[in-house]
Biopython code that builds the backbone (N, CA, C, O; Angstrom):
import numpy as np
from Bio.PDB.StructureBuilder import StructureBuilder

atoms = [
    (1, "UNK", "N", (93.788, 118.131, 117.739)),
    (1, "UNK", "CA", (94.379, 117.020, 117.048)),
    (1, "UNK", "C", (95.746, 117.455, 116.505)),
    (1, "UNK", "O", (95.917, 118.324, 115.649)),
    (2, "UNK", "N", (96.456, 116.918, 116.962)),
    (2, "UNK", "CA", (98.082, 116.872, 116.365)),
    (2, "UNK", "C", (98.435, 117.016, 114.554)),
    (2, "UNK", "O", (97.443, 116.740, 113.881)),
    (3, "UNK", "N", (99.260, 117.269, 114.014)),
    (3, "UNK", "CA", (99.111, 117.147, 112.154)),
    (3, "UNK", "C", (100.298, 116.792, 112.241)),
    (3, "UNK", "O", (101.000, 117.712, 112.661)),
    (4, "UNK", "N", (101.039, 115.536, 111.956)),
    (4, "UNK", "CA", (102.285, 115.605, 111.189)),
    (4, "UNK", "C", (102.309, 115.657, 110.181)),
    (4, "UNK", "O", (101.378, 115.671, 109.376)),
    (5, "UNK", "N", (103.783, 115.709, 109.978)),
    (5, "UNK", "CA", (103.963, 116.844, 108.557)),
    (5, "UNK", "C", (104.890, 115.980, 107.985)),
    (5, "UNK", "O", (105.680, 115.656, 108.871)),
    (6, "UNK", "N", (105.270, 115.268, 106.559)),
    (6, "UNK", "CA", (105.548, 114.269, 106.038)),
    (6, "UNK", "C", (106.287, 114.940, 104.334)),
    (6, "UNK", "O", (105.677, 115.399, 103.369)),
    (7, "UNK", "N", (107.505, 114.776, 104.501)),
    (7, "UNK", "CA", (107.661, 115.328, 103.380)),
    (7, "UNK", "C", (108.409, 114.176, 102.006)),
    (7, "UNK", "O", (109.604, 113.892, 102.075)),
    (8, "UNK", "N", (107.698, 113.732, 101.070)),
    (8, "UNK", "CA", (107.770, 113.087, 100.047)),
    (8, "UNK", "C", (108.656, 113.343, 98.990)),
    (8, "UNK", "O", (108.519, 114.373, 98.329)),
    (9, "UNK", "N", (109.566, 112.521, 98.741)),
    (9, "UNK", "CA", (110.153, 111.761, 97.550)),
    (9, "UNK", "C", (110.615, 110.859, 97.224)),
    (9, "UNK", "O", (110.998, 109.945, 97.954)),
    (10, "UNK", "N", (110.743, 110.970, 94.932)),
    (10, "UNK", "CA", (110.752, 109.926, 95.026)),
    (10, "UNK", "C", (112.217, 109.036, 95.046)),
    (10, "UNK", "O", (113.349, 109.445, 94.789)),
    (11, "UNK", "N", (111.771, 107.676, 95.446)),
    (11, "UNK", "CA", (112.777, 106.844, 95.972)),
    (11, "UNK", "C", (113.293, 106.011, 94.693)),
    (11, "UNK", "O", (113.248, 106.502, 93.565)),
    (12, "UNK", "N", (113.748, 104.815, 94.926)),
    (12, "UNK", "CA", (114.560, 103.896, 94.066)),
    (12, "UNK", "C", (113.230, 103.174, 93.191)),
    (12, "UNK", "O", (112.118, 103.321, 93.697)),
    (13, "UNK", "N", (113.329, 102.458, 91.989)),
    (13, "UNK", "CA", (112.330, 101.624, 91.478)),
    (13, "UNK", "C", (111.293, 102.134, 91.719)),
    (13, "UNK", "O", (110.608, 101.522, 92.539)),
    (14, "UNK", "N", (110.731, 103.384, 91.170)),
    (14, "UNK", "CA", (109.149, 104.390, 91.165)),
    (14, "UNK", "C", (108.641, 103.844, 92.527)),
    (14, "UNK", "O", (107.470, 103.470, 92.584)),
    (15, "UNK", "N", (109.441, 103.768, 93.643)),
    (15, "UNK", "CA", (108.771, 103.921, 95.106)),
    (15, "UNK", "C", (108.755, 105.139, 95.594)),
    (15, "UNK", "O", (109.513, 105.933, 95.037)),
    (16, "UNK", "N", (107.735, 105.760, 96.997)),
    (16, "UNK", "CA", (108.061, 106.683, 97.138)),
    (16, "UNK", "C", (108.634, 106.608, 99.204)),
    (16, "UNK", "O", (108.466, 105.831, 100.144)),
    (17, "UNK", "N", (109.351, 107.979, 98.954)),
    (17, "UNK", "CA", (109.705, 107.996, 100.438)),
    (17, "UNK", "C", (108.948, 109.042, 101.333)),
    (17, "UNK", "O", (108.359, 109.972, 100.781)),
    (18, "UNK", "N", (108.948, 108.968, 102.121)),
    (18, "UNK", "CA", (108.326, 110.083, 103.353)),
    (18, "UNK", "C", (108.746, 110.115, 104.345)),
    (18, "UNK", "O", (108.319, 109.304, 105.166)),
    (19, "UNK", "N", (109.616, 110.916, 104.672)),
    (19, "UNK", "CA", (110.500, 111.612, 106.240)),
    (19, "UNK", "C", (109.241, 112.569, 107.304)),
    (19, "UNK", "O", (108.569, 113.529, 106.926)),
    (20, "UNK", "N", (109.237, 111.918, 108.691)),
    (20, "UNK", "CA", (108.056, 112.462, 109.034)),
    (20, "UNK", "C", (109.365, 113.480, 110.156)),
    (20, "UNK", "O", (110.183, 113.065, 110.976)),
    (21, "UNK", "N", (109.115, 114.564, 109.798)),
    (21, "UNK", "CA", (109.278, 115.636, 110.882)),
    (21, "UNK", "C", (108.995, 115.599, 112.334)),
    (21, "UNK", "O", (107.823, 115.671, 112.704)),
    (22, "UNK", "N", (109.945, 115.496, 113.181)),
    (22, "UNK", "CA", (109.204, 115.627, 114.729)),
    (22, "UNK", "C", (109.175, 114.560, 115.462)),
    (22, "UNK", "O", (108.837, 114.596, 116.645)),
    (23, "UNK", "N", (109.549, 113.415, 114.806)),
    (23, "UNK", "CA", (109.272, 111.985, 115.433)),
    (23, "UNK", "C", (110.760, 111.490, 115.274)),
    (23, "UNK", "O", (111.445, 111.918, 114.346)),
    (24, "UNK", "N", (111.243, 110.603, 116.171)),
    (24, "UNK", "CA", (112.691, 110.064, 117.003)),
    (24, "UNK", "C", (112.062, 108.234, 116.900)),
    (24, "UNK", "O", (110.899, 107.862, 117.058)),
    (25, "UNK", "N", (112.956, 107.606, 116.673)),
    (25, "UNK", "CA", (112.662, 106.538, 116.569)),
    (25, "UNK", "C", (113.183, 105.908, 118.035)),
    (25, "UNK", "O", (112.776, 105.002, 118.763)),
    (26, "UNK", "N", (114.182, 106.765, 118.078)),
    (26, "UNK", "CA", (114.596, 106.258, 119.671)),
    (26, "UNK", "C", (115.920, 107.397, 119.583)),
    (26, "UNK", "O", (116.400, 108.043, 118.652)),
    (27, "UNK", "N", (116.237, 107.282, 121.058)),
    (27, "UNK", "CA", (117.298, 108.820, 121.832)),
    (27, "UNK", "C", (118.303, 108.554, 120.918)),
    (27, "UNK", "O", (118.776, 107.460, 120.609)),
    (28, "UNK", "N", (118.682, 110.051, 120.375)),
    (28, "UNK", "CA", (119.895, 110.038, 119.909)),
    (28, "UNK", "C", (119.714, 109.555, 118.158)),
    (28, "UNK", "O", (120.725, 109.706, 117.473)),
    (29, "UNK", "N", (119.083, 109.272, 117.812)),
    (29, "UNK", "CA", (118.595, 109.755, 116.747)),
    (29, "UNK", "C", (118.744, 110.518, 115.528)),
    (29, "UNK", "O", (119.049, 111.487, 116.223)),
    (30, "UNK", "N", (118.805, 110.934, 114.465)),
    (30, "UNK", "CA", (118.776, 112.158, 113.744)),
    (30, "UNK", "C", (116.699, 112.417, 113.995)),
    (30, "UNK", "O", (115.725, 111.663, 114.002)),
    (31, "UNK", "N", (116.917, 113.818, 114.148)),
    (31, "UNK", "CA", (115.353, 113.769, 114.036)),
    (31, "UNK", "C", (114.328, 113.461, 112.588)),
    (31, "UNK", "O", (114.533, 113.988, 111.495)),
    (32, "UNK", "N", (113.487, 112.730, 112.817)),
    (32, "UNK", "CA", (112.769, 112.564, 111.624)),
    (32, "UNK", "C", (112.603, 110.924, 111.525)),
    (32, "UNK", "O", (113.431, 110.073, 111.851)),
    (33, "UNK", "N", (111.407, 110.758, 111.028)),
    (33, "UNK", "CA", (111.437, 108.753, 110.934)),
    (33, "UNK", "C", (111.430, 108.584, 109.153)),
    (33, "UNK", "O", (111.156, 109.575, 108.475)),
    (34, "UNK", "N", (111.740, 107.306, 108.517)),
    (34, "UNK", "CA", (111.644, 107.588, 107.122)),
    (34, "UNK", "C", (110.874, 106.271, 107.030)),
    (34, "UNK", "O", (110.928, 105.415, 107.913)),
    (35, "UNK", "N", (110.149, 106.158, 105.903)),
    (35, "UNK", "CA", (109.196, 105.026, 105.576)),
    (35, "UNK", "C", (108.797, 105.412, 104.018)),
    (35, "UNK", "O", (108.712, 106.480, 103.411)),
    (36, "UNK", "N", (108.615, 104.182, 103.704)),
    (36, "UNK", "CA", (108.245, 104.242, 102.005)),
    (36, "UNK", "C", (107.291, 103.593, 101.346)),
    (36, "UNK", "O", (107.897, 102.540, 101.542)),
    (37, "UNK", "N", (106.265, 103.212, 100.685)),
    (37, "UNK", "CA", (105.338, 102.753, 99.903)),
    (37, "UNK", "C", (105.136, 102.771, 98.645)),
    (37, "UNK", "O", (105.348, 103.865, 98.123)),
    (38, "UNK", "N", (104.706, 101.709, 97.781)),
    (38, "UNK", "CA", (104.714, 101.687, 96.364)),
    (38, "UNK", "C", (104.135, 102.355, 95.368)),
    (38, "UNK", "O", (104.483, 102.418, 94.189)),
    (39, "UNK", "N", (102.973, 102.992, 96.065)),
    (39, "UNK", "CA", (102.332, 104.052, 95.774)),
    (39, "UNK", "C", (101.791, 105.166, 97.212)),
    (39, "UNK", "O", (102.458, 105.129, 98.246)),
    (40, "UNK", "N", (100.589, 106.071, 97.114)),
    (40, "UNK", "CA", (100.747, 107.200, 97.745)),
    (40, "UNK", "C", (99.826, 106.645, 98.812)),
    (40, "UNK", "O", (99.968, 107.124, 99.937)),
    (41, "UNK", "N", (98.538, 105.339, 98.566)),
    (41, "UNK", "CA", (97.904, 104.933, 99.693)),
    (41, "UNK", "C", (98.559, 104.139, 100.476)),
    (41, "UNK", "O", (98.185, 104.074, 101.647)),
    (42, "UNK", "N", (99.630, 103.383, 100.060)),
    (42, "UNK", "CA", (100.616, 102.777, 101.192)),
    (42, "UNK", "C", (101.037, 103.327, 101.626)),
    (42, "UNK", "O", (100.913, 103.367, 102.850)),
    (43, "UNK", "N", (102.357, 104.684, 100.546)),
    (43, "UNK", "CA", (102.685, 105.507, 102.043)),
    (43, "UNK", "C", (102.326, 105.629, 102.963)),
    (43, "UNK", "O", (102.869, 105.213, 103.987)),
    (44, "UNK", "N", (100.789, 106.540, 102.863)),
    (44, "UNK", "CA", (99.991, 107.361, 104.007)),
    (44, "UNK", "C", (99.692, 106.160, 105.076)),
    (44, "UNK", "O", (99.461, 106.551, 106.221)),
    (45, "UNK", "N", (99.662, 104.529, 104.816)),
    (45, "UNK", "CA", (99.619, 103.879, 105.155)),
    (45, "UNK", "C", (100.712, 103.299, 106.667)),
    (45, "UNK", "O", (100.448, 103.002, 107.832)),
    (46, "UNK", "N", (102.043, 103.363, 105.806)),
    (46, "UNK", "CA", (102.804, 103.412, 106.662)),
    (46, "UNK", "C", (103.613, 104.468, 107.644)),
    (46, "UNK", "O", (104.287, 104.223, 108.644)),
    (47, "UNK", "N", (103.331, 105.642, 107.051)),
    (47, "UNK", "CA", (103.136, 106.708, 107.603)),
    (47, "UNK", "C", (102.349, 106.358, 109.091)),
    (47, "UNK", "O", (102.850, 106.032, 110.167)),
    (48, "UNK", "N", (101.472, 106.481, 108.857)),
    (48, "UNK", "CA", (100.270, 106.487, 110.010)),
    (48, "UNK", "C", (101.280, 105.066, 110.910)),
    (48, "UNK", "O", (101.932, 105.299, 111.928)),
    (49, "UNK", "N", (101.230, 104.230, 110.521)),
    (49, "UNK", "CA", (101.269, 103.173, 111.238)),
    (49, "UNK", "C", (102.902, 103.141, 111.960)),
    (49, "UNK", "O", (103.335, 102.127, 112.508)),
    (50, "UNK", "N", (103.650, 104.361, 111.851)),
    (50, "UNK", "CA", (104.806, 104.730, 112.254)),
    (50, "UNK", "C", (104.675, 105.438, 113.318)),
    (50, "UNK", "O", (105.176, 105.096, 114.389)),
    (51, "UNK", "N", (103.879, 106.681, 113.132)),
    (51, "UNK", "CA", (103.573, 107.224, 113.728)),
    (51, "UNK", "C", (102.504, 106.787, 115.173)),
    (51, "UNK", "O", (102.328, 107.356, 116.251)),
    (52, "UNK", "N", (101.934, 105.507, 114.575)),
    (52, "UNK", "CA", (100.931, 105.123, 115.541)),
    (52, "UNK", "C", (102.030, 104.563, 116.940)),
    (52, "UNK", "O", (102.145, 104.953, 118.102)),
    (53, "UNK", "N", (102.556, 103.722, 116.314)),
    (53, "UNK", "CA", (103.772, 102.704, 116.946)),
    (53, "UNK", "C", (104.529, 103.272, 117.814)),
    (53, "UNK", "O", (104.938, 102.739, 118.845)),
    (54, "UNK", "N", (104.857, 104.873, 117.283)),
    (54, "UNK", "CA", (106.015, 106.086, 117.985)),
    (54, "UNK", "C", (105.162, 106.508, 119.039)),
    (54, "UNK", "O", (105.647, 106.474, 120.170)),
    (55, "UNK", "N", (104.508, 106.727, 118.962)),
    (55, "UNK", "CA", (103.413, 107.921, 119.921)),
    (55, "UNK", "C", (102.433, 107.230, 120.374)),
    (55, "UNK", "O", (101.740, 107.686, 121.283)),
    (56, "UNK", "N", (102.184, 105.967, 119.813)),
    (56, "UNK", "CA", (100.449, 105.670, 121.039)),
    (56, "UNK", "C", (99.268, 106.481, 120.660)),
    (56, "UNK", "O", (98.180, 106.355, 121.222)),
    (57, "UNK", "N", (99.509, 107.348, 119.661)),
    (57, "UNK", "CA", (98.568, 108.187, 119.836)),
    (57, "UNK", "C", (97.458, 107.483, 118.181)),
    (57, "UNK", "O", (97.806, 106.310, 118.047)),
    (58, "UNK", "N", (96.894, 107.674, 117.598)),
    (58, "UNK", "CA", (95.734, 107.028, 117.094)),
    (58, "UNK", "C", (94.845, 108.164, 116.120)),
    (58, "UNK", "O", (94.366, 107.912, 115.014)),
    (59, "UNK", "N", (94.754, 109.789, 117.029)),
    (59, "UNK", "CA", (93.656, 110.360, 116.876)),
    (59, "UNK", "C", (94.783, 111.764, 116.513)),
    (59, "UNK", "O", (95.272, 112.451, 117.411)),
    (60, "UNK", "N", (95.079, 112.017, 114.850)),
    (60, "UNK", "CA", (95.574, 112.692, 114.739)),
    (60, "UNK", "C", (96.010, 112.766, 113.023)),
    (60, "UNK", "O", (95.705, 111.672, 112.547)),
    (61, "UNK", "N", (96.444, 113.417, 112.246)),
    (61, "UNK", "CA", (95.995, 113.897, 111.071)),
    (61, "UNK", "C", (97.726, 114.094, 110.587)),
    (61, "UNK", "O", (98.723, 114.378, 111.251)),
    (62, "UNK", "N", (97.472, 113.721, 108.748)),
    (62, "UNK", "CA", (99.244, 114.070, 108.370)),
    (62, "UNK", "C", (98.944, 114.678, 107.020)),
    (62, "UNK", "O", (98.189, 114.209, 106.168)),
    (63, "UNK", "N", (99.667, 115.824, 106.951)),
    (63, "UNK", "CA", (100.372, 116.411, 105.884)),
    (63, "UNK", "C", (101.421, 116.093, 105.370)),
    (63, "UNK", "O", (102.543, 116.306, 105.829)),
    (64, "UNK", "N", (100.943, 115.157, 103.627)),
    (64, "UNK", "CA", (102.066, 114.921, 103.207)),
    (64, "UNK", "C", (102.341, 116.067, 102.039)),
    (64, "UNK", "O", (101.361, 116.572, 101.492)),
    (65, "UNK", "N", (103.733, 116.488, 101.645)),
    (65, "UNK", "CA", (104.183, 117.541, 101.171)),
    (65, "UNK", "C", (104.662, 116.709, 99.662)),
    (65, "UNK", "O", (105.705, 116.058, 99.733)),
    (66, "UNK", "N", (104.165, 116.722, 98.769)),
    (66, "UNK", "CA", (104.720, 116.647, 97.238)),
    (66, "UNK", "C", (104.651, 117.362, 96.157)),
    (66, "UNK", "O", (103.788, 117.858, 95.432)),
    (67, "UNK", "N", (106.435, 117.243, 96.281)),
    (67, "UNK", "CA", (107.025, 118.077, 95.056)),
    (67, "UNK", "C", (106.200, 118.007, 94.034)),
    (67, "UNK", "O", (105.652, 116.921, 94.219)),
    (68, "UNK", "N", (105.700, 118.517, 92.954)),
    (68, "UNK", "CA", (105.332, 118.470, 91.448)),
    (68, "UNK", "C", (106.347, 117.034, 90.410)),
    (68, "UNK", "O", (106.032, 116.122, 89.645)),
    (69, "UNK", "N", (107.373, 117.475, 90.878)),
    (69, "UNK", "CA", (107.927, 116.821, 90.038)),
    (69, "UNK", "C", (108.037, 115.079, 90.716)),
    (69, "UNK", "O", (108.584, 114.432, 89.823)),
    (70, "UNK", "N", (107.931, 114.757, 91.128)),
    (70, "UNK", "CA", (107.622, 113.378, 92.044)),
    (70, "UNK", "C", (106.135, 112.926, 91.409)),
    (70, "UNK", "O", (105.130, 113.632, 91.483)),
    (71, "UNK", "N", (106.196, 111.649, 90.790)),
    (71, "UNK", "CA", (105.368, 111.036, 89.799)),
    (71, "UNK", "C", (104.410, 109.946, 90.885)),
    (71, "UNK", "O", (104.806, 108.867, 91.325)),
    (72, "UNK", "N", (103.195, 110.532, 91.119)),
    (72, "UNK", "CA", (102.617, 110.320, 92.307)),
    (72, "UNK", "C", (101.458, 108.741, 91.347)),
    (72, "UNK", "O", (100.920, 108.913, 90.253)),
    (73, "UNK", "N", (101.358, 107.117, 92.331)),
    (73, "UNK", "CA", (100.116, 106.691, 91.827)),
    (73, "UNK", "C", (99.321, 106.529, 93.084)),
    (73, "UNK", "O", (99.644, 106.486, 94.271)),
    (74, "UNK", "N", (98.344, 106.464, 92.541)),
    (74, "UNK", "CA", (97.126, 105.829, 93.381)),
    (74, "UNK", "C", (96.362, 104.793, 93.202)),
    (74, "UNK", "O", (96.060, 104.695, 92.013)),
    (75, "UNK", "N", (95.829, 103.816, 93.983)),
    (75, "UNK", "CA", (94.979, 103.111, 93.742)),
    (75, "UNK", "C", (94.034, 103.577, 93.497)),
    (75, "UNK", "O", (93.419, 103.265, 92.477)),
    (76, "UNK", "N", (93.636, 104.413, 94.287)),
    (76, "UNK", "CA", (92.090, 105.193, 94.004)),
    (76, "UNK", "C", (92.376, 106.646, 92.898)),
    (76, "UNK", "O", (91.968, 107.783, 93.130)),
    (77, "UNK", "N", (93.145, 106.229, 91.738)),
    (77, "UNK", "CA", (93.323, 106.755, 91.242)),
    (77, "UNK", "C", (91.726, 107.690, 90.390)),
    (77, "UNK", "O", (91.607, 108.911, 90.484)),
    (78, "UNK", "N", (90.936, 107.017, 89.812)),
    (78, "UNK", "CA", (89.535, 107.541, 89.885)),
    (78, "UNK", "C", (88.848, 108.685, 90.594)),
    (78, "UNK", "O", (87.982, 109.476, 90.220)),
    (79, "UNK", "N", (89.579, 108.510, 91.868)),
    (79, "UNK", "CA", (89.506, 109.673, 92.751)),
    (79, "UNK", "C", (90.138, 110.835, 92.914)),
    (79, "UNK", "O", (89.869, 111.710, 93.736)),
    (80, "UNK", "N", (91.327, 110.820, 91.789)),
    (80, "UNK", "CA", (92.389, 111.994, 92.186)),
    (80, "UNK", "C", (91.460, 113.564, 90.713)),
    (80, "UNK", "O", (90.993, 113.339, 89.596)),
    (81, "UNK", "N", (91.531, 114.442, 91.196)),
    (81, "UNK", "CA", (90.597, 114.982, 89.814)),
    (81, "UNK", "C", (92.205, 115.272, 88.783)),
    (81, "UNK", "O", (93.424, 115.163, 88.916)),
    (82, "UNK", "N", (91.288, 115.652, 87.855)),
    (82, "UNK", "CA", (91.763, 115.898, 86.349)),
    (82, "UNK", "C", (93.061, 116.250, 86.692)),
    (82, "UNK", "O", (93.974, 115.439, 86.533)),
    (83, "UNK", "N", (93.353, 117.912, 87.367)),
    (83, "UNK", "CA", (94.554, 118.422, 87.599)),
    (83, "UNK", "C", (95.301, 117.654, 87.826)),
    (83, "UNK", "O", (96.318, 117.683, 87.133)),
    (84, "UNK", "N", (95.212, 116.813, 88.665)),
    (84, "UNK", "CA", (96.073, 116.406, 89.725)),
    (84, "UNK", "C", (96.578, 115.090, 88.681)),
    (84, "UNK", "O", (97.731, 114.670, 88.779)),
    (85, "UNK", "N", (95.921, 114.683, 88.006)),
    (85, "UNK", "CA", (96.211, 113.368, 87.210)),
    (85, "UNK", "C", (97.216, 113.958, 86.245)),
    (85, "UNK", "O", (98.170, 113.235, 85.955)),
    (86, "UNK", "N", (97.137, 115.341, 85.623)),
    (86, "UNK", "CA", (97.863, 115.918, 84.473)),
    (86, "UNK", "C", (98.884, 116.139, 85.296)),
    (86, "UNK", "O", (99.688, 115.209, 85.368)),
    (87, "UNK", "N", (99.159, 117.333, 86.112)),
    (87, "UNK", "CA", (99.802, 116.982, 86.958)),
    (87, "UNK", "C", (101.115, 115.927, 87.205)),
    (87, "UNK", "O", (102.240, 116.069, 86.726)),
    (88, "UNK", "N", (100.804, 115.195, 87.796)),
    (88, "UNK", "CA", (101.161, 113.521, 88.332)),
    (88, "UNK", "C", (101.994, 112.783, 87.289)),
    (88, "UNK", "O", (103.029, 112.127, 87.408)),
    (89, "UNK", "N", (101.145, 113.119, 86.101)),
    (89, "UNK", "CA", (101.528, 112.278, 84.570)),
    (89, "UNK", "C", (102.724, 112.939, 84.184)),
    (89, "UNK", "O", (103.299, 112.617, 83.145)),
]
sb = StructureBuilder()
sb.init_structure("model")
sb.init_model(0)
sb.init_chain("A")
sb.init_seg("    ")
for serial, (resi, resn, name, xyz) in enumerate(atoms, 1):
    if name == "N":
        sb.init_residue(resn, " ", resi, " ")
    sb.init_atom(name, np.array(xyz, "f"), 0.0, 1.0, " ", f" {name:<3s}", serial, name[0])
structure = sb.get_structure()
């Protein structure tokens, strides 16, 4: 299985951004695709669905990379543990 690799920050109005490494939107290009979400399950959201669109491919896994200092939310915030909430905050 393939891993892209997605590296996060944050953007304008507490959005966040994610530059995916390795992926061309079309020839000629700078390398890298960029996409953004309001929080961290949309990203990964549109992430994926960039990646799906680029490649055809479906069956494959992403590493997103965030700074500390990048003020991360979640919906499934409940789910993120303690650290990561202190952290985040």
């Amino acid at each position: 299985m393939k891993t892209y690799k997605a590296k996060v920050i944050a953007g304008e109005d507490g959005w966040l951004v994610a530059e995916v490494a390795g992926l061309r939107a079309f020839s000629g290009a700078k390398a890298g695709v960029v996409t953004q979400g309001r929080d961290l399950d949309e990203l990964g959201f549109m992430i994926r669905d960039a990646v799906e669109s680029l490649t055809d491919q479906t069956d494959f896994a992403i590493q997103m990379t965030v700074p500390a200092a990048v003020l991360v939310r979640s919906r499934r915030r409940a789910l993120l543990t303690k650290a990561t909430r202190t952290r985040a905050a």
